[in-house]
N, C-alpha and C positions, 0 to 999 in steps of 0.2 A: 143676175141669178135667174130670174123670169121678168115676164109683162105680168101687171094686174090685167090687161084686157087683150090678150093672145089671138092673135088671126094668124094661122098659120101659113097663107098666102102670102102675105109682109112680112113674116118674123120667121120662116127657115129659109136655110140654104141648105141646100144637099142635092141629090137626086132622088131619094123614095119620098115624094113629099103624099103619095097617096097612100104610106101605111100610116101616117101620122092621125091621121082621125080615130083611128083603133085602138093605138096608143094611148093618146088622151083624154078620149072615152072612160079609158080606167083610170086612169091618174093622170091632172091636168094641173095646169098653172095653181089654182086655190088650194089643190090639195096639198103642196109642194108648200105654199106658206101654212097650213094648218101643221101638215108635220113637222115644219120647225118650231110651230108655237109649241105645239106637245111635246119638245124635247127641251124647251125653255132657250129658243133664238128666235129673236125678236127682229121684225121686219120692217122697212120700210119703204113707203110707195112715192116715188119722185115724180115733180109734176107730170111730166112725159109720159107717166104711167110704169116708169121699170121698176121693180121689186129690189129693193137689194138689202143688205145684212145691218140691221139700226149699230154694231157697233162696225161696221166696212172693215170687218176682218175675216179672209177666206179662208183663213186658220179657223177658225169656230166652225164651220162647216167642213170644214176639210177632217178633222175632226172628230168631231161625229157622226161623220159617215164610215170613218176607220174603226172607231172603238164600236159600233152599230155590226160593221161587217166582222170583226176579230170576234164578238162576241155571240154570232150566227156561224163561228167556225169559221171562216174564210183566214186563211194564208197569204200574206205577203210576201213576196221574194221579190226583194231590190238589188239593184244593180246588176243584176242576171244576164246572161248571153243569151239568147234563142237561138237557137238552131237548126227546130225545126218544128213545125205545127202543121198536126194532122187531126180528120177527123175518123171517128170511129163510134161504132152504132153502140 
């Protein structure tokens, strides 16, 4: 799920690694375990240092991210075909 001790130099892969300090600026590694504690998902920190779910079900998070977004209005459409995606102002 996360690190307890995040250096973004060691732990992304991608290529913008230089928006990521902006990023996590606003919300970072701890605050990502606080918000599951205030949602009552309970975390745990493995010697390594990586974060992960104290019951190792990504259903509980998976989850609560859905019933979190459905309740902020957000629409799911699965199994969907795309088409086509554009942007517009």
């Amino acid at each position: 799920m996360t690190n307890n001790d995040l250096d973004l130099t060691r732990d992304y892969i991608g290529e913008n690694i230089k928006r990521l300090p902006s990023i996590f600026h606003v919300f970072n590694n701890h605050d990502m375990i606080d918000f599951l504690a205030s949602h009552g998902i309970e975390t745990i920190v493995e010697d390594r240092g990586r974060v992960l779910l104290k019951s190792g079900k990504a259903k509980q998070l998976r989850d609560l991210l859905v019933n979190l977004a459905t309740a902020h209005g957000v629409e799911f459409f699965l199994e969907q075909n795309i088409v086509k995606v554009e942007h517009t102002d």
